[in-house]
Structures are given as C-alpha cells and as structure tokens.
N, C-alpha and C positions, 0 to 999 in steps of 0.2 A: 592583692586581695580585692573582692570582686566588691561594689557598691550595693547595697540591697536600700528600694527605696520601699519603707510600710505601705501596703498601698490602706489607708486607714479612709472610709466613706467619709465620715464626720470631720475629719478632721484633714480634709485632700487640699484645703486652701493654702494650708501652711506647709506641705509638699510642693507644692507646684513650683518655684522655685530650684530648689533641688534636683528636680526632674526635670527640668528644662538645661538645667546644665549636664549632667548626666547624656541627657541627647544630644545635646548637640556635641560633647566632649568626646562621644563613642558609638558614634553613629555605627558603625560598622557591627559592634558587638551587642546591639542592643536590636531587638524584636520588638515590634510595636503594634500593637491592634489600631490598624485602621475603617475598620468596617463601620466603626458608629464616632457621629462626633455631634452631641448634643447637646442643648442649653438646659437648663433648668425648667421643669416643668413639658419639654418635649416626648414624644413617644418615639422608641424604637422602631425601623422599619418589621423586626421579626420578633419583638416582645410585646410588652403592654405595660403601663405606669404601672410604678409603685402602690400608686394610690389601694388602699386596704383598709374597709369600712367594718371594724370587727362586727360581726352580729349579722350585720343587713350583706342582702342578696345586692352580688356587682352584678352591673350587664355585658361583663365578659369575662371570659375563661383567667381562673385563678388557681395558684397555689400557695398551699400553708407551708413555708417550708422550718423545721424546726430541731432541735438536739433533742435527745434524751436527756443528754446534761443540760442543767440548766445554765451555765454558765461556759463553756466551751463547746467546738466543732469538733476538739481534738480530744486527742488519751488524758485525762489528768489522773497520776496516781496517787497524790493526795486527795482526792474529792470522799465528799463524805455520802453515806445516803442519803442523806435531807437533799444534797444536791441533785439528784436524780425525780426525771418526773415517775410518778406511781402509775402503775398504771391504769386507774378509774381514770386520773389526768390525762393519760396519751389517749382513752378510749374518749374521753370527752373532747380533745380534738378532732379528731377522726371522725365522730358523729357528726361533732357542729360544720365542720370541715362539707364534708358532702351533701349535707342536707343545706348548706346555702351553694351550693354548685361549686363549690373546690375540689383539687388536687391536694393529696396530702405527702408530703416527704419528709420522712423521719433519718435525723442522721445519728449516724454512732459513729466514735473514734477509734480505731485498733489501736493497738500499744504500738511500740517501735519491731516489735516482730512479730507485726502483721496478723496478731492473735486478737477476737474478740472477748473482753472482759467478759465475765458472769454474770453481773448485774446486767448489760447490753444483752447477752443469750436470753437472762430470763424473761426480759421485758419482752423484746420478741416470739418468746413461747407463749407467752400470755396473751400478747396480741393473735398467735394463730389459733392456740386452744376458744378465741370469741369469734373468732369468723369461721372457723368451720363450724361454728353451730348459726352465724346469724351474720353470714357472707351474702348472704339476699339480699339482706337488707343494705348492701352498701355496692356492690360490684350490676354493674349493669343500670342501675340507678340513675334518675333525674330530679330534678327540683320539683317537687309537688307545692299545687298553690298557697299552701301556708307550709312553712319552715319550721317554725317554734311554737307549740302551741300556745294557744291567748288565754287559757284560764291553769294547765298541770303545766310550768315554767321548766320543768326536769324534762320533759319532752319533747322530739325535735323527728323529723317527717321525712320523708325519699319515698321514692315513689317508682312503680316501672313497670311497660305496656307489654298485655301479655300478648301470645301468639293469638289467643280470640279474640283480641282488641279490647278485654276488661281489660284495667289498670289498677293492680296492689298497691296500697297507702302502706306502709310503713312507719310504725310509733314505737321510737326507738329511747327508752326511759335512761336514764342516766341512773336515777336509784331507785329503788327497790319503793312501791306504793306503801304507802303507813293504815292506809286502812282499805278496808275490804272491797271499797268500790274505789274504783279509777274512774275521775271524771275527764275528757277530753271534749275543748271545746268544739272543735272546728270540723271534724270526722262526722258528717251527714249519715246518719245508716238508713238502709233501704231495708226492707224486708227481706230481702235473701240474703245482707251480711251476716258476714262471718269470721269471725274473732280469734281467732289461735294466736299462742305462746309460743314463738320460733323454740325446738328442740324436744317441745311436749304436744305431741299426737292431737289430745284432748279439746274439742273449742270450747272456748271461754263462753258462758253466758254474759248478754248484755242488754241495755235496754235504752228506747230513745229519752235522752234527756228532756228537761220538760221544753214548752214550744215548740219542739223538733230540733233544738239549739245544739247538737254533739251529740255524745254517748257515756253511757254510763257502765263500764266492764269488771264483771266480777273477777276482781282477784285470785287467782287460785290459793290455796294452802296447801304449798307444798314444803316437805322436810330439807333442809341443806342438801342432803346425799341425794335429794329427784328433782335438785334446780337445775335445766339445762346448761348455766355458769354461773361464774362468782363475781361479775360485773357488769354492768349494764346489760337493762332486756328489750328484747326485742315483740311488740305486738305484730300481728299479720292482718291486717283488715281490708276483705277482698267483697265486690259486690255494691261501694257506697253508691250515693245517689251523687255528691262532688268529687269522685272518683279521677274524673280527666283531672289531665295534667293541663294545665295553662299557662308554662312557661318551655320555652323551647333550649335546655341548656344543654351543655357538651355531655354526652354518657360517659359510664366509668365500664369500661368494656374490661373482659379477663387480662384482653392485652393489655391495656392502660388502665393498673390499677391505680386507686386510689393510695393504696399503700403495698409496694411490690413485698412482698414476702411469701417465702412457706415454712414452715415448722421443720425444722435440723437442729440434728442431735451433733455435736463432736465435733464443732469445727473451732 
C-alpha cells in the first residue's frame, strides 16, 4: 500500500518528519520537486510573495485566486446553498479584483464524472450574461489613479487608453444608487465629458460638483425589464480633465483574461 503524505501549508512542520523518512526509505519511487527551496519570508525565482494587502494596490502583478464553494476546491455533494458564493459576491471580487491590478481565478469542482454541477453552470452564466454587456470595463484594463472611490464607497475604477490617446475612467457600482443623483468624488469632469450607462445608448446628464471637487450623475429611471443587468453597473466616463492613467500596471488583455470564461450551454 502506497504512503500518501497530506501535503497541509499550516500544518507542513509536523510532516516534516514523516517525509523525510519516506525519502530517504524510497528514493527510487518517490518524485521530488527540486526547482525551489526557500526559507521563510524568501521570494520565488519565477513567483512573487504571498504577501496580499486586501484593499490596497501591491506594486506587483497579483492574483485572487478563489472557489465558488466557499469551503472546498473540490465536488462536495452535501453542500448547501448558503455554501456557495452569489453571485453580487463573485461580481464584487472580480470588480475589486482588477480595479486594484489583479488576476482573478475562479475555481469549480466536477463531481467524480467529470460533470459540472448546476449551481457552478449557473454561476458561470451569470458571470457571462455581466460581461457581455460591461466586458469594457474589465478586459483590456488598467489601474486608474484612484481604485475606490473617497466619498460613493460602492464604487471602484479601471481605466484604459484609447487609440487617440483619450483614456476611459470606468465607475463600476456594486449596487444600484438610492437616490437620484450619484455623487463621485474623485472623477474631474471637463467640459466635453460624457457619461453613459454601459448597455443603454442614452448619456447620463451630470454636473461639476461644487469646488470642481467630482461629479454629480443623474440617475437614470429606468424599469427592471430596460436595465442593462441584474448586478452591478457599470458608468463610462470619457473626456475627464484627470483622465491619464498614473500607474503603469500589467493589462488584462482578451488573451489574459481576468477571468477566462464564455457563456455554454450543456456541458
């Protein structure tokens, strides 16, 4: 019978042991990664630290990587719904996620025959039914010089250079505004800005807040059935006066998305 040793992060001190007899007992039968061999608090030659500041912008290339289940990697068929994130939650990773210059990797578990559960399909249909309408805002993207905005705390920024060298801001709400004007601190507008609803045609009227301090965006009213989606939106604000980008992070190019997916039926 073969020795399986846990390989468990937290708890690798009280392995160590075991796994040293193991090696040396079967050298022969045993595979060993030798490419890294690092102390505590060292950097990988082909990675980067652990280190993970929720919230705040690192100054190097990152990824979120994370389950749908919230409590395994793998299939569990006892899991309940509550165990599963919603998906406002995975869209709220995903936003915070790129808008501080991350990579996002969403994992699901197939069962033992190799079938994706229903809850894992739906979540994934949900996530493609928001990006094709407000894939802008996330794919091709970089870190614009504020992340989260300082006075509407729901919203969070991406940013990215056009081919005439303007640069689209990106104000990406988590939920839905409660009253009729949307104040946002940090978005400068210029005279020629311009305000639209990624999925609805229409621009938004808006107006400089007072001292020149942000903007103030009318709301639209519109009915459930003419919301462009049912989860976080997306503003388009093209033209600002703080427009440039002022941090130089990695893009999320089509090929490297932030989060690989497309919308399939039947598998």
């Amino acid at each position: 019978m073969d020795t399986v040793v846990q390989w468990n992060i937290r708890g690798f001190r009280s392995n160590f042991e075991e796994l040293k007899l193991l090696l040396n007992r079967s050298q022969s039968a045993v595979v060993a990664q030798q490419e890294c061999r690092l102390g505590e608090g060292q950097l990988p030659p082909r990675g980067y630290t652990l280190l993970l500041l929720r919230g705040k912008l690192m100054p190097h290339k990152w990824e979120n990587c994370m389950t749908i289940d919230k409590y395994s990697w793998g299939y569990r068929a006892n899991a309940r719904l509550s165990d599963y994130y919603t998906v406002e939650e995975l869209l709220k990773e995903l936003i915070t996620t790129v808008s501080l210059g991350g990579n996002l990797l969403i994992n699901i578990g197939p069962t033992s025959y190799g079938e994706i559960a229903p809850i894992f399909e739906e979540r994934l249909s949900q996530l493609g039914d928001w990006l094709s309408v407000n894939g802008e805002a996330i794919y091709k993207t970089q870190v614009w010089s504020h992340q989260n905005d300082s006075h509407t705390k729901d919203v969070w920024y991406t940013a990215k250079n056009g081919s005439s060298g303007q640069t689209t801001v990106y104000a990406l709400l988590l939920t839905w505004p409660k009253t009729e004007i949307l104040i946002l601190a940090d978005p400068v507008p210029s005279t020629a800005t311009r305000v639209t609803l990624l999925g609805v045609s229409q621009p938004l009227s808006w107006s400089a807040a007072e001292q020149g301090k942000g903007i103030k965006i009318a709301v639209p009213s519109l009915p459930i059935n003419k919301m462009p989606c049912k989860w976080a939106w997306v503003l388009k604000l093209e033209d600002l006066q703080n427009q440039k980008i002022k941090i130089n992070p990695m893009k999320f190019s089509q090929h490297h998305k932030s989060i690989a997916m497309r919308k399939e039926r039947g598998f």
